[in-house]
KEFI-239315 format. One line per field, with one value per residue: residue in one letter; z, x, y of N, C-alpha, C in turn. Coordinates in Angstrom, 1 decimal. Each point is the difference from the previous one (the first is absolute). Last residue first. Layout:
residues N
type <- (A,...)
n_zz <- (Z,...)
n_xx <- (X,...)
n_yy <- (Y,...)
ca_zz <- (Z,...)
ca_xx <- (X,...)
ca_yy <- (Y,...)
c_zz <- (Z,...)
c_xx <- (X,...)
c_yy <- (Y,...)
END
This chain:
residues 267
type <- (X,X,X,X,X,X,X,X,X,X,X,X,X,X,X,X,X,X,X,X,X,X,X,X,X,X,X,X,X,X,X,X,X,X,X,X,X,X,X,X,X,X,X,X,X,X,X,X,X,X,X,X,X,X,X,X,X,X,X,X,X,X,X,X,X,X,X,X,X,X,X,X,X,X,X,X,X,X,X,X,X,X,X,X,X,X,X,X,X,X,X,X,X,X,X,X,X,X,X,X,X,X,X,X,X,X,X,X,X,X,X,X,X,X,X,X,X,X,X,X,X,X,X,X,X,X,X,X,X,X,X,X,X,X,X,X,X,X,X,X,X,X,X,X,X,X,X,X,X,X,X,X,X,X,X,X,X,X,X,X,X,X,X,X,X,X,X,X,X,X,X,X,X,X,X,X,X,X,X,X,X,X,X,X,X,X,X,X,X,X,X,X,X,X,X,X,X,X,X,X,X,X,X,X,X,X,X,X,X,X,X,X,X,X,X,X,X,X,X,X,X,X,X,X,X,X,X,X,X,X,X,X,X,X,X,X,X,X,X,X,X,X,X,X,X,X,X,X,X,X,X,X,X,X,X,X,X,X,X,X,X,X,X,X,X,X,X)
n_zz <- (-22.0,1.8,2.3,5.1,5.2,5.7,5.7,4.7,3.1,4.4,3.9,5.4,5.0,3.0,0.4,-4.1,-5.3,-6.2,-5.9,-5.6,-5.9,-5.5,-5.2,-5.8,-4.7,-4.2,-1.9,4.0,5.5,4.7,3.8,4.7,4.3,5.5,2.8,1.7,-0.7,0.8,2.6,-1.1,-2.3,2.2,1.2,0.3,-3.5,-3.3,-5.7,-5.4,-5.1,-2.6,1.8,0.8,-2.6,-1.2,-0.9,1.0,5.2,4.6,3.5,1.5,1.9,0.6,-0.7,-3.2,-4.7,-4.5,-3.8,-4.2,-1.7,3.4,0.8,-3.4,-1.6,-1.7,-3.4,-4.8,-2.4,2.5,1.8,-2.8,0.0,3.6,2.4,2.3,4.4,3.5,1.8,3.6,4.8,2.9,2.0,4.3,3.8,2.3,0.9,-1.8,-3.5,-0.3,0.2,2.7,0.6,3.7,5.3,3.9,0.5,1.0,3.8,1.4,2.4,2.1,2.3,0.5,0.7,-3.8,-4.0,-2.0,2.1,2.2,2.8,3.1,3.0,2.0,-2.8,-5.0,-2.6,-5.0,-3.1,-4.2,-3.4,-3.3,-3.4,-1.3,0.4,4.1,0.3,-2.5,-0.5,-1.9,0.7,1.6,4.0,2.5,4.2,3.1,2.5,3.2,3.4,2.2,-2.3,-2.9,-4.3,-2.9,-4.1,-5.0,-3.1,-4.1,-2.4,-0.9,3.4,2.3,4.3,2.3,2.9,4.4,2.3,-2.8,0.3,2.8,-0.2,-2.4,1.7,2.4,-2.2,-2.9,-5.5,-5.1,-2.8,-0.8,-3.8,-4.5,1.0,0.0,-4.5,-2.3,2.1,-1.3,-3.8,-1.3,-0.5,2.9,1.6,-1.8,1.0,4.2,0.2,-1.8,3.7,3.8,-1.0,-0.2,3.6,2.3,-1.3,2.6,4.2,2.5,3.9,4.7,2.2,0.9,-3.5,-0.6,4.4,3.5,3.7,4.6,2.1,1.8,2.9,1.3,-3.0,0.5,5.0,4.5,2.7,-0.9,2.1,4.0,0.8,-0.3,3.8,2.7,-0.9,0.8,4.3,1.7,-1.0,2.1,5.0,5.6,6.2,5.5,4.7,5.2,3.9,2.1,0.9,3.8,3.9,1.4,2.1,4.3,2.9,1.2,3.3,4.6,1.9,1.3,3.8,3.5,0.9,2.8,4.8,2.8,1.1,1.6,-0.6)
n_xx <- (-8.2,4.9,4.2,0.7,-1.9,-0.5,-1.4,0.7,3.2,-0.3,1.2,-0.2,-1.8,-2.6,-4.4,-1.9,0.4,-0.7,1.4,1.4,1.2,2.3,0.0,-0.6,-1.7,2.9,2.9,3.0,1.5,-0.1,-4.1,-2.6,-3.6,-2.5,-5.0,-4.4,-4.0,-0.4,-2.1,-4.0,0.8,3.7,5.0,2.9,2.6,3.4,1.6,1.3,-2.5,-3.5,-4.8,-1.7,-0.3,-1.1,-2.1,-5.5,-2.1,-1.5,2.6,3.1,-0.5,2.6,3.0,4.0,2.6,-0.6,-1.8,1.3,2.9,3.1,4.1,3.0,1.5,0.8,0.6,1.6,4.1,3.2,-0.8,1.1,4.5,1.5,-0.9,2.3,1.3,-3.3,0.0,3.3,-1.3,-3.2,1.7,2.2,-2.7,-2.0,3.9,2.1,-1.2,-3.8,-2.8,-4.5,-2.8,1.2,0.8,1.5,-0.3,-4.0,-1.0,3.0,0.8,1.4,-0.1,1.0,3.2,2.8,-1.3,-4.3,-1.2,-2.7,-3.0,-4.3,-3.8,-3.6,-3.7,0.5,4.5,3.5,4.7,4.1,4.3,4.4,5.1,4.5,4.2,1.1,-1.3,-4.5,-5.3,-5.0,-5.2,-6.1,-4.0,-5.4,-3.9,-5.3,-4.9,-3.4,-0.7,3.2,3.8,3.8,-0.7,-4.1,-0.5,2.5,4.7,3.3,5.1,4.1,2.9,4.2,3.3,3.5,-1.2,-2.9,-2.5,-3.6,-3.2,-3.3,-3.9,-3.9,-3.6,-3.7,-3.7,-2.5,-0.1,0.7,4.2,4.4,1.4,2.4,4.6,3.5,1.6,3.6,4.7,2.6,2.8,4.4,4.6,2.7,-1.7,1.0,4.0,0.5,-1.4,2.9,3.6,-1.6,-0.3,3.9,1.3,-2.2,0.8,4.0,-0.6,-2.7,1.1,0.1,-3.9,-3.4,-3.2,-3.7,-3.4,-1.6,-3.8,-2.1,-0.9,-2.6,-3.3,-4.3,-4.0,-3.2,-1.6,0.2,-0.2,2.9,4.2,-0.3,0.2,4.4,2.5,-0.9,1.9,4.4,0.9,-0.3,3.4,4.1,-1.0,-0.7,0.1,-1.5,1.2,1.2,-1.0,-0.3,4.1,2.1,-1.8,1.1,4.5,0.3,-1.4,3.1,2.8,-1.1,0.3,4.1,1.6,-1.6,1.9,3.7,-0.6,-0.9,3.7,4.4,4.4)
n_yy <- (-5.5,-2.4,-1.2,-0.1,1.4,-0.9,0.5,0.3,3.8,3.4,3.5,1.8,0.4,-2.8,-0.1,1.7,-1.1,0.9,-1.8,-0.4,-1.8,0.5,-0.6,0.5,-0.2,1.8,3.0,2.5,-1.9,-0.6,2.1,-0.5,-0.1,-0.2,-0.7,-0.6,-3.1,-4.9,-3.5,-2.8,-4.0,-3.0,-2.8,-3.2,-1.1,3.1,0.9,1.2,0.1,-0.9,0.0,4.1,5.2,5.8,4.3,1.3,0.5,-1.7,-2.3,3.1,4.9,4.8,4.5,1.5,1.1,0.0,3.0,0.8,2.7,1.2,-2.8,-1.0,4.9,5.9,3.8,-0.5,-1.1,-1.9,-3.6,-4.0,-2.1,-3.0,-4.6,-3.6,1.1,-1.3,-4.5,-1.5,1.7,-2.9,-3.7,0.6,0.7,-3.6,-3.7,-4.4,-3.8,-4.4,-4.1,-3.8,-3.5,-3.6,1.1,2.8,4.3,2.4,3.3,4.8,4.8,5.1,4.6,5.7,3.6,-0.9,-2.2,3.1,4.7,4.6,4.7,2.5,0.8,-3.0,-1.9,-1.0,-2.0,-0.2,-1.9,-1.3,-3.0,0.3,0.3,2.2,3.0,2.9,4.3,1.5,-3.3,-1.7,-2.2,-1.9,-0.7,-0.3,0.6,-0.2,0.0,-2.6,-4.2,-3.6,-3.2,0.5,2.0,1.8,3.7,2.7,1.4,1.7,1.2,1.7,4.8,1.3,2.3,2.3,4.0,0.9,2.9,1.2,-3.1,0.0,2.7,-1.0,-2.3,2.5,2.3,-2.6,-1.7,-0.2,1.4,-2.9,-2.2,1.7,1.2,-3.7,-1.8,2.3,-0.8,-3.7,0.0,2.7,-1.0,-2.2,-3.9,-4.2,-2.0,-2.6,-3.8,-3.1,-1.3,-3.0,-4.4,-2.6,-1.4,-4.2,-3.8,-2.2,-1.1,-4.1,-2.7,1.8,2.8,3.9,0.7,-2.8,-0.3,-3.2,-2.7,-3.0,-4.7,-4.3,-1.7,2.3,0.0,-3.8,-1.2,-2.5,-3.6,-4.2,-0.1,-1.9,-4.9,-1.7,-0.1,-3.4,-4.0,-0.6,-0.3,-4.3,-3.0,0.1,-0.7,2.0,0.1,0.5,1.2,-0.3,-0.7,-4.6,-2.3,1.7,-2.1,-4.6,-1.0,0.7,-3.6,-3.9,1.1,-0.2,-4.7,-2.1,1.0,-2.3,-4.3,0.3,0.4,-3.6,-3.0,2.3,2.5)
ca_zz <- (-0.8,-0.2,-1.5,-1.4,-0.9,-1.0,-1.6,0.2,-1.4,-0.6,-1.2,-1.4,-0.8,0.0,1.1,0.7,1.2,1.6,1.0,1.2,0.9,1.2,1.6,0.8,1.2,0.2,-1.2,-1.3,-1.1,0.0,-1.3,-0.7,-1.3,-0.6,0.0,0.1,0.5,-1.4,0.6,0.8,-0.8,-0.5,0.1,1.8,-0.1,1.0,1.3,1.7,0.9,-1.0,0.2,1.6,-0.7,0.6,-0.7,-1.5,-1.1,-1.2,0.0,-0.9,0.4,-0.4,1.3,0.4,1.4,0.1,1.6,0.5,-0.4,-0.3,1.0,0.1,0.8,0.7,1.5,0.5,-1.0,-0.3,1.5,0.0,-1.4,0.4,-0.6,-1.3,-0.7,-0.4,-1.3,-1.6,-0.9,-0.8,-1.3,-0.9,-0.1,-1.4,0.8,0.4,0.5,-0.3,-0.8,0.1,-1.3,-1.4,-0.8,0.3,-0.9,-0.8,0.1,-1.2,-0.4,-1.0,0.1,-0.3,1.0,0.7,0.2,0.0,-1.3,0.8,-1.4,-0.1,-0.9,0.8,1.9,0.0,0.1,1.2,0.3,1.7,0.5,1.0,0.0,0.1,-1.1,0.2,1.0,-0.6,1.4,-0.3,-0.4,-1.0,-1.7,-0.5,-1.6,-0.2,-1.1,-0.2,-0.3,0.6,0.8,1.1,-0.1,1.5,0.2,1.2,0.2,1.3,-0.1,-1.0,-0.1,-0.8,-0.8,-0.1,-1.8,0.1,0.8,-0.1,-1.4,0.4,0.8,-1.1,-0.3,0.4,0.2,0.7,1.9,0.5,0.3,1.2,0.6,-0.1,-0.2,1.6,1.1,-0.9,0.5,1.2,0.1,0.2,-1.6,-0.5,1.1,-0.2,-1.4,-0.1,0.5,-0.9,-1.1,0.4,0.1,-1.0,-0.6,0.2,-0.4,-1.9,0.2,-1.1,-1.1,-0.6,-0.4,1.4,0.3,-1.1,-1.6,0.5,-1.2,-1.0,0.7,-1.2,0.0,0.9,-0.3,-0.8,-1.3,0.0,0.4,-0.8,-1.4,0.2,-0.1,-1.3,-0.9,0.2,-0.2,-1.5,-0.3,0.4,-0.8,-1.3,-1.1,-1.3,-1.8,-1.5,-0.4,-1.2,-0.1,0.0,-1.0,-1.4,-0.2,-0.5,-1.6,-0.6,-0.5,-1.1,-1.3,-0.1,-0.6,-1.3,-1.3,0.2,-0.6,-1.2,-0.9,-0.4,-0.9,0.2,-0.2)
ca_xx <- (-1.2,-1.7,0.3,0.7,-0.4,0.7,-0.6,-1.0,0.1,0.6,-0.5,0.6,0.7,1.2,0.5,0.1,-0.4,0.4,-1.4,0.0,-0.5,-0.1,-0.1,0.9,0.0,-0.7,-0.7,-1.0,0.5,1.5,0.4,1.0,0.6,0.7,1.9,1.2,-0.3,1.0,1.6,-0.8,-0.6,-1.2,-0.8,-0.4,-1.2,-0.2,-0.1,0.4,1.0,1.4,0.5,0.4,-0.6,1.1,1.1,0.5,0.7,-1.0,-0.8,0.6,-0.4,-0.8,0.1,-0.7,0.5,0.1,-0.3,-0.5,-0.5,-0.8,-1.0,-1.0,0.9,-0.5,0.4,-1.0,-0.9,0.6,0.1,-1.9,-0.4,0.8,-0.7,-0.3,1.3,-0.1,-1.0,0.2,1.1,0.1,-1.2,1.0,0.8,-0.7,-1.2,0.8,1.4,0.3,1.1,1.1,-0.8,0.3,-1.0,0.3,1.1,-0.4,-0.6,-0.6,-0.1,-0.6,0.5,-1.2,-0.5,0.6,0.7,0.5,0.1,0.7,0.7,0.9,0.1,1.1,-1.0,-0.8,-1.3,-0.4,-1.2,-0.7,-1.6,-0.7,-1.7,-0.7,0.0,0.4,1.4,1.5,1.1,1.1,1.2,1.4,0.7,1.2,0.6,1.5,0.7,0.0,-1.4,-0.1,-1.9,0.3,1.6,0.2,-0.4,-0.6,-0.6,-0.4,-0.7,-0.2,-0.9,-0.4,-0.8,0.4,-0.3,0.7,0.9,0.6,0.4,0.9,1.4,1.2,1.2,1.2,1.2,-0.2,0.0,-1.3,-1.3,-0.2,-0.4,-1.0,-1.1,-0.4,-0.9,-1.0,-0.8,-0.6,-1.0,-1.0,-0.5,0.6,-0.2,-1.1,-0.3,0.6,-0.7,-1.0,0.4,0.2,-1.6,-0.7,1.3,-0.5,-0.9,0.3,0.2,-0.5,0.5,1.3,0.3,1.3,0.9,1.1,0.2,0.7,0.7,-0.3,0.9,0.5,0.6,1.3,1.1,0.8,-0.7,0.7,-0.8,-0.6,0.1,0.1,-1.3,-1.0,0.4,-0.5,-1.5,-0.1,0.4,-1.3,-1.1,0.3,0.9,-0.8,0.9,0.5,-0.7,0.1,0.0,-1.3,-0.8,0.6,0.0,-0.9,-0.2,0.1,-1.1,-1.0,1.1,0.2,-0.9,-0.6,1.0,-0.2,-1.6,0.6,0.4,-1.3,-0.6,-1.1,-1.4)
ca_yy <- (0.8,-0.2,-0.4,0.6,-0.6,0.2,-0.3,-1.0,-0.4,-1.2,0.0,-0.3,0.9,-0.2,-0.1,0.8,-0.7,0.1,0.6,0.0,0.9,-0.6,0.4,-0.6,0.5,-1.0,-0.8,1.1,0.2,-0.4,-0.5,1.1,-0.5,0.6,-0.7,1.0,0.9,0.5,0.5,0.8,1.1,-0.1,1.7,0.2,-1.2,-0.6,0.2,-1.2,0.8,-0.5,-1.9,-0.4,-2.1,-1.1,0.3,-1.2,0.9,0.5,-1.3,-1.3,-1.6,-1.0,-0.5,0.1,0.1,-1.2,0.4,-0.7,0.1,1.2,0.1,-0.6,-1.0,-1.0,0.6,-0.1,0.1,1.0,0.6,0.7,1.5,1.5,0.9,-0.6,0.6,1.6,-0.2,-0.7,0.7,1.2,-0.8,-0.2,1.5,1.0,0.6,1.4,0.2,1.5,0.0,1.1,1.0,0.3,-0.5,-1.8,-0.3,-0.3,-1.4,-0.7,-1.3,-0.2,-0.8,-1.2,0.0,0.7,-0.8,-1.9,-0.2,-1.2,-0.6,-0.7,1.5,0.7,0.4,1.1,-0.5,0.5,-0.3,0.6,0.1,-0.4,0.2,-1.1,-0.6,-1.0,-0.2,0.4,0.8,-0.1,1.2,-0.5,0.5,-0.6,0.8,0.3,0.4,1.5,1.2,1.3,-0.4,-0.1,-0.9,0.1,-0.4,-0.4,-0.7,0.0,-0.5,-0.1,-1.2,0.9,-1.2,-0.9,0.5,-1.5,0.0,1.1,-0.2,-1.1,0.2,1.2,-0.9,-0.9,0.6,0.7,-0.5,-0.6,1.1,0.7,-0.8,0.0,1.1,0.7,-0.9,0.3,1.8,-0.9,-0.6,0.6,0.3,1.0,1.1,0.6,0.0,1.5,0.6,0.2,0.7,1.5,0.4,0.0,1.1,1.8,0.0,0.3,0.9,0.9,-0.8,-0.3,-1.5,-0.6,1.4,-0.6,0.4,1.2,0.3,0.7,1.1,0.2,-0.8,0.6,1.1,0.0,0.5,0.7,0.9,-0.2,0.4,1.8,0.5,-0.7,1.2,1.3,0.0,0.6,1.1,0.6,0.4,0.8,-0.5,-0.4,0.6,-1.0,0.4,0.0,1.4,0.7,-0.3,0.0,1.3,-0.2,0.3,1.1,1.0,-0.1,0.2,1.6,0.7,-0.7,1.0,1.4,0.1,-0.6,1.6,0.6,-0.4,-1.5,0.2)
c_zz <- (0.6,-0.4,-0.3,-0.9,-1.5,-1.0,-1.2,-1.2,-0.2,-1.2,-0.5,-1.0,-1.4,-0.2,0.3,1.8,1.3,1.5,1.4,1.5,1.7,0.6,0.5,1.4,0.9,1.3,-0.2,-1.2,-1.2,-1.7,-0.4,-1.3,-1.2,-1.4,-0.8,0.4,0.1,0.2,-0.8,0.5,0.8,-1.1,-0.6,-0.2,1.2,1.0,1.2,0.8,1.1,0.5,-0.6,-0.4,1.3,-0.5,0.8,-0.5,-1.3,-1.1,-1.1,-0.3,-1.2,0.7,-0.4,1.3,0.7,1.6,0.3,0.9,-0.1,-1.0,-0.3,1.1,-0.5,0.2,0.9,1.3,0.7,-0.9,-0.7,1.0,-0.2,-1.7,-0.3,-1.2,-1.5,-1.0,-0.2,-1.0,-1.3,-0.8,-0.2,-1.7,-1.2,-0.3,-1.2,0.8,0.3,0.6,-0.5,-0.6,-0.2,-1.2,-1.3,-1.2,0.4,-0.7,-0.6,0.5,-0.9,0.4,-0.4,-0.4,0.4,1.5,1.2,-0.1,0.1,-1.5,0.2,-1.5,-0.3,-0.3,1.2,1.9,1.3,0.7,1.2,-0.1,1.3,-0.2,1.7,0.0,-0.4,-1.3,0.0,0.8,-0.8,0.9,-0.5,-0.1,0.1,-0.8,0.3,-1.5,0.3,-1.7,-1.2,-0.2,1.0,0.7,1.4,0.4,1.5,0.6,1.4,-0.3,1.2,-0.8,-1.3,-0.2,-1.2,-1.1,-0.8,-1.7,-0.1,1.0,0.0,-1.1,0.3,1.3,-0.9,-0.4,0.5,1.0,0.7,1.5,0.5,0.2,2.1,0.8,-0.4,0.0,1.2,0.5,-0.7,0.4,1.0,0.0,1.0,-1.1,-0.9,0.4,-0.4,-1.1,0.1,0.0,-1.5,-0.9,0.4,0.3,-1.4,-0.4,0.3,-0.5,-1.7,-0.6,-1.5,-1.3,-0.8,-0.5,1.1,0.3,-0.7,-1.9,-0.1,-1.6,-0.8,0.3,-1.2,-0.2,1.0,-0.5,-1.3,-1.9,-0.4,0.6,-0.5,-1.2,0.1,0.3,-1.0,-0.5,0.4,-0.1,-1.5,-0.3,0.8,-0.6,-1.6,-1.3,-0.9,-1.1,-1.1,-0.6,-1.5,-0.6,-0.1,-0.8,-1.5,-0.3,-0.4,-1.1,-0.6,-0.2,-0.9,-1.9,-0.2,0.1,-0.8,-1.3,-0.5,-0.8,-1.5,-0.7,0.0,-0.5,0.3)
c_xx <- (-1.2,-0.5,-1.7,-0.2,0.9,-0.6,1.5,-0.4,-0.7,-0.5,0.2,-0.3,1.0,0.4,1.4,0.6,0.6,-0.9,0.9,-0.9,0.0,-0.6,0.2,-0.4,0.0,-0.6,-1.3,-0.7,-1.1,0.1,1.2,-0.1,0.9,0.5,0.2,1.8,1.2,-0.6,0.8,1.7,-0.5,-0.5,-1.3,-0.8,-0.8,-1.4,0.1,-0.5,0.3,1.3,1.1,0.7,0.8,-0.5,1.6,1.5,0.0,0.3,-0.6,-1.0,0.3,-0.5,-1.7,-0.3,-0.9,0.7,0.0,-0.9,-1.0,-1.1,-1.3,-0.5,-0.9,0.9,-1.6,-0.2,-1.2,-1.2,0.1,-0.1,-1.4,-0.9,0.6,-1.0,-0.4,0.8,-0.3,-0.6,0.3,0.7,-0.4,-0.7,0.7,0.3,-0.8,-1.2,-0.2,1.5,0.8,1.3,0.5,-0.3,0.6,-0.4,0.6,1.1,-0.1,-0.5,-0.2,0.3,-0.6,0.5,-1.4,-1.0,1.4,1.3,0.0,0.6,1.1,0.4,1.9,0.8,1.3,-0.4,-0.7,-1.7,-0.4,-1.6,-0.1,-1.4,-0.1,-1.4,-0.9,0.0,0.4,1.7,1.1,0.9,1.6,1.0,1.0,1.1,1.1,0.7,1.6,0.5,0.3,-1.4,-0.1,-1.4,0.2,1.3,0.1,-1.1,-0.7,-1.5,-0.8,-1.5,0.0,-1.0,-1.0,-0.6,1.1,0.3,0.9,1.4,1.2,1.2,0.9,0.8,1.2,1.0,0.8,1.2,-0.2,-0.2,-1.8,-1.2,-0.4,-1.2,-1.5,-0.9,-0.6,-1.4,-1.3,-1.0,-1.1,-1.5,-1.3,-0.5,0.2,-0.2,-0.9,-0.1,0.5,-1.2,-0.6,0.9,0.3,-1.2,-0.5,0.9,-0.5,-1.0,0.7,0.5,-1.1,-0.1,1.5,0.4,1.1,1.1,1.0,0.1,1.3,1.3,-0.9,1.5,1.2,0.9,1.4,0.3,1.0,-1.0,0.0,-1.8,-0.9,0.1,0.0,-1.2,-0.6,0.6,-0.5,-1.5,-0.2,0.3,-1.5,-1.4,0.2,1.2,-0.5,-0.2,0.4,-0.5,0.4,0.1,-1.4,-0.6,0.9,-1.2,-0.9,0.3,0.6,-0.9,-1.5,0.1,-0.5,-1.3,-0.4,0.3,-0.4,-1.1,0.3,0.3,-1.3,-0.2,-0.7)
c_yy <- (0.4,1.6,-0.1,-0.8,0.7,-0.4,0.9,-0.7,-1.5,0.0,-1.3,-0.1,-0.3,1.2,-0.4,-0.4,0.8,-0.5,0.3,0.3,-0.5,0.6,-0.9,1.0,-1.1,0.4,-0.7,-0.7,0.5,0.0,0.0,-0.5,0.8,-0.7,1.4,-0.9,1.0,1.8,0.8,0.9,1.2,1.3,-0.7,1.3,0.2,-0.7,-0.6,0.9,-1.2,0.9,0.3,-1.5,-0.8,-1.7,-1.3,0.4,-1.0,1.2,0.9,-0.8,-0.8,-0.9,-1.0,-0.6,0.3,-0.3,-1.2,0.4,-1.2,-0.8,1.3,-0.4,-1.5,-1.6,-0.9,1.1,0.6,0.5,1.8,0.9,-0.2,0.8,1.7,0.6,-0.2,0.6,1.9,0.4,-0.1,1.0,1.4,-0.4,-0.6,0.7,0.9,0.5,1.7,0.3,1.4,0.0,0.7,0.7,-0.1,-0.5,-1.2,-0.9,-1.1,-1.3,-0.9,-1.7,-1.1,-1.5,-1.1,0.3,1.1,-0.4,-1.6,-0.9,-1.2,-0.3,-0.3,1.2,0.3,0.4,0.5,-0.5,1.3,0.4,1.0,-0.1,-0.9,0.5,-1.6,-0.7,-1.2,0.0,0.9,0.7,-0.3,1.8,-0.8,1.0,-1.1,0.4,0.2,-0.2,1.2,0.8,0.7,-0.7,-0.7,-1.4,-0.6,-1.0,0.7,-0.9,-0.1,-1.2,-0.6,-1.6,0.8,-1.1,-1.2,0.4,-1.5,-0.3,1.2,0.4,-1.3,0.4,0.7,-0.7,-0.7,0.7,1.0,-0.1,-0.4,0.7,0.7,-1.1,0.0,1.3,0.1,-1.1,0.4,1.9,-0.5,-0.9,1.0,0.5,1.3,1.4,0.9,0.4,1.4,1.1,0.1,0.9,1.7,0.9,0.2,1.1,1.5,0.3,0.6,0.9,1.0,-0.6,0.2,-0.8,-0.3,1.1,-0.4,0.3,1.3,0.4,1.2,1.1,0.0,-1.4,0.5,1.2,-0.4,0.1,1.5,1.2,0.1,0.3,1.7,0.8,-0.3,1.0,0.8,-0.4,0.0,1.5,0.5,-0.2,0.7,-0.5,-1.0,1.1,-1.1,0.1,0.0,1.5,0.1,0.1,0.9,2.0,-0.4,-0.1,1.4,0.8,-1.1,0.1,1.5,0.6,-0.7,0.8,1.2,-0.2,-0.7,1.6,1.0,0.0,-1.3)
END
């Protein structure tokens, strides 16, 4: 090889790695990566950030509780109690919903709520029931514009906003707190043939900001809900003594139900 071929090839072989290293793409530093996933989080709503809730009913570490509960509830059932409720709680509904009912001779109502549950404008239907298959109290919610029946923490997909917070202290899903305070009310249930959901009318579809039956400074609430937002919440009552709720608002463009405002042990 001469000398001028020999030049020749030194500079062919420099312009192709300088081409190279031109094509090479630079690779973002860890921390420039953990700072942009940071800023996504921190864009990210706080209820999708949460997991949804799973009823005390599925929950393994509950499962001695609910064996319990369900053989109390069965209890009841069997005295003819939960049926002396259904009856008298049905004859108010419109046909459709009595066929529901008819074709589901499973659930026995034990308490109905209306109102515009779904924001929808219309008249949707809350019930509290008692499941005779599965031996558990459900919420099913129907709603009015899909003509749809749908139960919480199952198909309706329930969040809590509230169980980061230190105010929060309620133990067990609502299905399950109902049940307690129903078992706990078993011999007025028997006496009376009512409930202290019924005889409150304390299962309701409410504006929290102007019900005098909640107290927003000495309940936990959630601090991001505005007053103007509170508007057809759902509010369950977790107990026959004290009025004690939870209430929940549906978000429609998440589709979920989030548990927002808790308020116990308050008169």
């Amino acid at each position: 090889m001469n000398l001028k071929t020999f030049f020749l090839y030194i500079v062919l072989l420099s312009g192709l790695v300088s081409c190279h290293q031109t094509k090479t793409p630079t690779t973002p530093t860890a921390t420039t990566k953990s700072e942009d996933q940071k800023k996504e989080q921190v864009a990210l709503p706080v209820s999708s950030l949460l997991p949804p809730d799973t009823s005390s009913y599925d929950s393994p570490r509950f499962a001695d509780r609910i064996k319990e509960q369900a053989q109390q509830l069965m209890k009841m059932n069997d005295a003819g109690l939960f049926d002396k409720l259904h009856q008298k709680l049905t004859t108010t509904l419109s046909a459709d919903q009595k066929d529901y009912f008819l074709g589901h001779p499973n659930l026995a109502v034990l308490a109905i709520s209306k109102g515009n549950i779904f924001e929808n404008g219309a008249d949707d239907l809350g019930y509290i029931v008692y499941n005779k298959d599965n031996h558990r109290i459900e919420i099913i919610l129907f709603n009015f514009k899909s003509n749809t029946f749908n139960t919480l923490y199952k198909e309706l997909k329930v969040v809590n906003t509230l169980q980061n917070t230190d105010c929060y202290s309620s133990f067990g899903s609502l299905d399950y707190l109902i049940a307690s305070e129903l078992i706990y009310q078993e011999e007025y249930i028997r006496l009376n043939s009512s409930n202290y959901l019924i005889d409150d009318n304390s299962f309701e579809v409410t504006d929290i900001s102007t019900n005098k039956n909640f107290d927003l400074q000495q309940g936990c609430l959630n601090k991001k809900v505005s007053k103007d937002a509170m508007a057809n919440s759902l509010c369950v009552p977790t107990s026959s003594v004290y009025a004690n709720f939870q209430c929940l608002k549906y978000d429609k463009k998440k589709q979920i139900f989030e548990i927002y405002f808790s308020q116990e042990f308050a008169d």
